[in-house]
MIMAR-651827 format. One line per 8 residues: for each residue x negated, y negated, z of N, C-alpha, C. Coordinates in steps of 0.1 Angstrom, whole numbers. Layout:
# residues N
X Y Z X Y Z X Y Z | ...;
//
This chain:
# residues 133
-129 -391 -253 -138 -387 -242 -133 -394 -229 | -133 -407 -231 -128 -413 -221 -109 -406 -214 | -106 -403 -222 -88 -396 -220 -88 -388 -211 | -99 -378 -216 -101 -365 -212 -107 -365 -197 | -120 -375 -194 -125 -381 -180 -117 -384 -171 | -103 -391 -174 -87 -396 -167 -86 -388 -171 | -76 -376 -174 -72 -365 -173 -77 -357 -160 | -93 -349 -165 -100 -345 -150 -98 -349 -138;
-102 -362 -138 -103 -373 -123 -87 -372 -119 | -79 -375 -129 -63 -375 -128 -57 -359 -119 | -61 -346 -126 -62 -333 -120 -65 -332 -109 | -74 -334 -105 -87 -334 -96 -83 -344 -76 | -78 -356 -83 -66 -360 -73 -57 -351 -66 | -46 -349 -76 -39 -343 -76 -37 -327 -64 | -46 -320 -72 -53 -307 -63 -58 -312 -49 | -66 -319 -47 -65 -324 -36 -55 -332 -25;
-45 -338 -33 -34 -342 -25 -24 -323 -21 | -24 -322 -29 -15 -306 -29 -23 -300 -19 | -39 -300 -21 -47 -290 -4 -41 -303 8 | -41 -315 7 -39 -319 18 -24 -318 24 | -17 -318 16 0 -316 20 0 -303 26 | -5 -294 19 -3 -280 29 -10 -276 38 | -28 -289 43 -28 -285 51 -20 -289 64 | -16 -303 61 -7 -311 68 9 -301 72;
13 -295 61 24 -285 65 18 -276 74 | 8 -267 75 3 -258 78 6 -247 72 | 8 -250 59 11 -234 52 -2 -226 50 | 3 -212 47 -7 -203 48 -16 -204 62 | -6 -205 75 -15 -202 84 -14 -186 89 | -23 -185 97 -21 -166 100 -11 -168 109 | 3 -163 109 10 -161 121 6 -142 128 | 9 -145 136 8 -133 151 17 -135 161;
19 -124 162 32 -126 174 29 -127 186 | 25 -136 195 15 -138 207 12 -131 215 | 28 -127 224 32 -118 232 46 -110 236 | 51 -105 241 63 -95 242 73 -105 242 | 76 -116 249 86 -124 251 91 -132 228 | 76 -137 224 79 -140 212 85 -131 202 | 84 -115 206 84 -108 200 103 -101 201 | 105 -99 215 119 -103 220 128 -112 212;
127 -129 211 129 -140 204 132 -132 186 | 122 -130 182 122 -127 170 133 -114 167 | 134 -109 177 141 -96 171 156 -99 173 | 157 -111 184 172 -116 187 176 -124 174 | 168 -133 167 169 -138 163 174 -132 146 | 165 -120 144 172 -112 127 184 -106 135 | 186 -98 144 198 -94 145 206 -100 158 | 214 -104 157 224 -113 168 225 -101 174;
224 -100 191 226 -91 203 218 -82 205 | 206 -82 198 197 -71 198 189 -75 216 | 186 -72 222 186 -75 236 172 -61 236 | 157 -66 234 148 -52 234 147 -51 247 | 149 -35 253 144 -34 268 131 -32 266 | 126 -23 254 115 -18 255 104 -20 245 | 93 -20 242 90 -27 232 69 -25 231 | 67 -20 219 51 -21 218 48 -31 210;
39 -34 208 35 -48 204 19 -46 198 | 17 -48 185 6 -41 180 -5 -52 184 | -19 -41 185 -27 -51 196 -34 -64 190 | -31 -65 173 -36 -78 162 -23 -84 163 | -10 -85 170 3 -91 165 9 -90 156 | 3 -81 145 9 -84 131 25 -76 129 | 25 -69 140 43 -63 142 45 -57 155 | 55 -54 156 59 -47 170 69 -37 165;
77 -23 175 90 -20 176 95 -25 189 | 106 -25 191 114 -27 201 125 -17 200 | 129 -12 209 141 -9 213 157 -10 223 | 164 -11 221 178 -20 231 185 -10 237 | 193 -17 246 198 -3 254 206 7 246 | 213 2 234 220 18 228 215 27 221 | 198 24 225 192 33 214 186 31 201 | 186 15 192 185 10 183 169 6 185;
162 11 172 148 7 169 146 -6 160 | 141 -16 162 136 -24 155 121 -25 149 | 119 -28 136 104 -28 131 104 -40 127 | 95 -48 137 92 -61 133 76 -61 125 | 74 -68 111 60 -70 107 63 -80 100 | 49 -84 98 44 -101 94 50 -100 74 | 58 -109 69 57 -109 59 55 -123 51 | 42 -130 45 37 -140 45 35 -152 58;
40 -158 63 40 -165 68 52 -167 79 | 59 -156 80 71 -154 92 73 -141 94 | 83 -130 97 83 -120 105 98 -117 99 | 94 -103 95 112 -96 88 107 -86 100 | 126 -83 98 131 -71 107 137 -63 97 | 134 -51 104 146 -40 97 150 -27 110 | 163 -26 111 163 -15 125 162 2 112 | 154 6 120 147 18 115 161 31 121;
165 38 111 179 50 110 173 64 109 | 158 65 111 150 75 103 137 79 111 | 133 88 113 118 91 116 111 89 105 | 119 97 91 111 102 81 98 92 70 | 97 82 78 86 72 73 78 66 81 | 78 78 92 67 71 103 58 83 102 | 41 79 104 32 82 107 20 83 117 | 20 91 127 8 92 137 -3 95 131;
-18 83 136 -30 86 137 -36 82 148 | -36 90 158 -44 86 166 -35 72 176 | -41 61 177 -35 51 181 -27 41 175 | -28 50 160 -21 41 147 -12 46 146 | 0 37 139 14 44 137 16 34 123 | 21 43 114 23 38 100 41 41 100 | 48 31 102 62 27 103 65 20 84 | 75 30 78 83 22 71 100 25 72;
110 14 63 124 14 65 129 28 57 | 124 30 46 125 38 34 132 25 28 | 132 16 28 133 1 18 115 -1 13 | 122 3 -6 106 -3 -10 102 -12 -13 | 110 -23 -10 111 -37 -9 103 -40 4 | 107 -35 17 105 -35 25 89 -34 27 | 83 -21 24 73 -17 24 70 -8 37 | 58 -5 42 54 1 51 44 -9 66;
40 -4 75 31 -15 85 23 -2 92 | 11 -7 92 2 -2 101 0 -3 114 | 7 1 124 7 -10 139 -6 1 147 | -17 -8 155 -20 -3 166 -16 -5 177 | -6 6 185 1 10 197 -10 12 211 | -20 15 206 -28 20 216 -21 33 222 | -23 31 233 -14 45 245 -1 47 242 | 8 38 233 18 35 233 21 47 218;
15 46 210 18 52 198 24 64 197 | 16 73 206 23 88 204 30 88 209 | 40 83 221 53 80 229 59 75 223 | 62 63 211 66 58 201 72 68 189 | 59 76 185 66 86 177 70 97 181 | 69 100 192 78 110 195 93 103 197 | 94 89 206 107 91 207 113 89 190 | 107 83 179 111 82 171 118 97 163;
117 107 165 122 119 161 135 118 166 | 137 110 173 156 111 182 165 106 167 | 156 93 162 167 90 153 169 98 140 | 166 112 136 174 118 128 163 120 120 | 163 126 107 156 127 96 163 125 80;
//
């Protein structure tokens, strides 16, 4: 009985040093991409020279596209606790609703993102038709 009481109490420590270490890390916080400039940063940063002139930025932060002067799309979205990129070669996995645009790579690894573009979205998916099908 007594073992088993040290064991619990023993556990019970434990779990609580582990919540305090990650709160201390700050894992599992919500990242968001604040504004256009972080969003910029991020996109230089998965691909070396990516330089976005142009760029929407979904109105929760959870992804943006960008685009660079030779015509290259970037889809930035939140994946756990940092931000993957993939430059999008394709229309054929984007979707318009309205102010929503449903962007994927055709990577199923990858997955798909929901972005709200606002005013931006239908101008987004239209020019997204340039890159091919």
């Amino acid at each position: 009985m007594t073992a088993q009481l040290i064991q619990a109490g023993a556990s019970l420590l434990a779990i609580l040093a582990l919540a305090w270490l990650a709160r201390r890390l700050d894992l599992g916080a919500d990242v968001r991409i604040r504004d256009e400039d972080e969003a910029r940063q991020l996109a230089a940063e998965a691909l070396c020279g990516f330089d976005a002139e142009d760029l929407a930025l979904d109105r929760a932060g959870i992804g943006a596209l960008l685009r660079d002067r030779m015509g290259r799309v970037m889809l930035l979205k939140r994946h756990g606790a940092h931000f993957a990129a993939r430059l999008l070669d394709s229309h054929s996995h984007a979707r318009l609703d309205r102010n929503f645009l449903t962007i994927g790579s055709g990577e199923s690894t990858f997955g798909k993102v929901t972005l709200d573009l606002g005013d931006k979205a239908q101008v987004w998916a239209s020019s997204l038709r340039r890159l091919g099908s």
